[in-house]
Residue, then its C-alpha position, 0 to 999 in steps of 0.5 A: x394844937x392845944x394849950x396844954x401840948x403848947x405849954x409843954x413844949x415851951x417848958x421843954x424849950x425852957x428847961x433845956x435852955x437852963x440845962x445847955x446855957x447854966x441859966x436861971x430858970x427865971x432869967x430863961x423864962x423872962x427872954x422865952x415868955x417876953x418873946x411868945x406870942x401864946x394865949x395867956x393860959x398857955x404861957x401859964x401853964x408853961x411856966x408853971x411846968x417849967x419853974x416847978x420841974x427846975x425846983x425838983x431837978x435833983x429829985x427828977x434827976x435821982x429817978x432818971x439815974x435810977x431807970x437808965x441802967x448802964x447811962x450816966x447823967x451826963x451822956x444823956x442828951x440835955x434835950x432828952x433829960x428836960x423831957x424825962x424831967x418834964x415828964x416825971x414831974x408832971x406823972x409825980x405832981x399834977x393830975x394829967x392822965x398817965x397815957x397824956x403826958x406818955x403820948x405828948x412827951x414821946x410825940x415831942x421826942x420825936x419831932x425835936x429830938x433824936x431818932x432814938x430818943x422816943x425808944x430811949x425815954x418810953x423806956x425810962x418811962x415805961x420802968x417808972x410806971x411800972x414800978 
């Protein structure tokens, strides 16, 4: 598994962990990296994913609003909203390819989430990069 794919799920675990707990991004990332035994780049990447995705959660959240039709914030599940804002954060800020970050977040969904949740956010997904 790579560095990448690694960080990007720690920063699901962390931004997750905000969500559910109402916690400082920092004080998660203290416990979270304190504890991980990853290479140093790996943890790098990860807090960067994850302090950069919580700074823009209100914008993150507007889009998501904007793409799930008929589903209110608050019914999405906290797991699937950190990955749709993971996801969008990276598509809008940093130069990973589209297909890489649309692979590893479904990928991700698939394995920690819901039995829908992939369909769920390659829809949401899906409308925000075609638009």
């Amino acid at each position: 598994m790579g560095k990448r794919n690694t960080g990007r799920k720690l920063a699901m675990q962390t931004l997750y962990q905000t969500e559910v707990r109402k916690a400082d991004i920092e004080t998660v990332l203290d416990v979270f990296m304190e504890k991980a035994a990853y290479l140093e780049t790996t943890k790098e990447w990860s807090c960067f994913l994850a302090r950069n995705t919580f700074a823009k959660k209100e914008e993150l959240d507007k889009i998501i609003a904007q793409y799930a039709i008929d589903w209110d914030l608050d019914r999405i599940n906290p797991l699937d909203k950190s990955l749709l804002r993971l996801a969008l954060y990276e598509l809008k800020y940093t130069d990973t390819p589209l297909c890489v970050v649309l692979d590893e977040v479904i990928e991700i969904a698939k394995k920690y989430s819901t039995q829908d949740s992939a369909k769920f956010i390659n829809g949401i997904l899906g409308k925000y990069i075609s638009d």
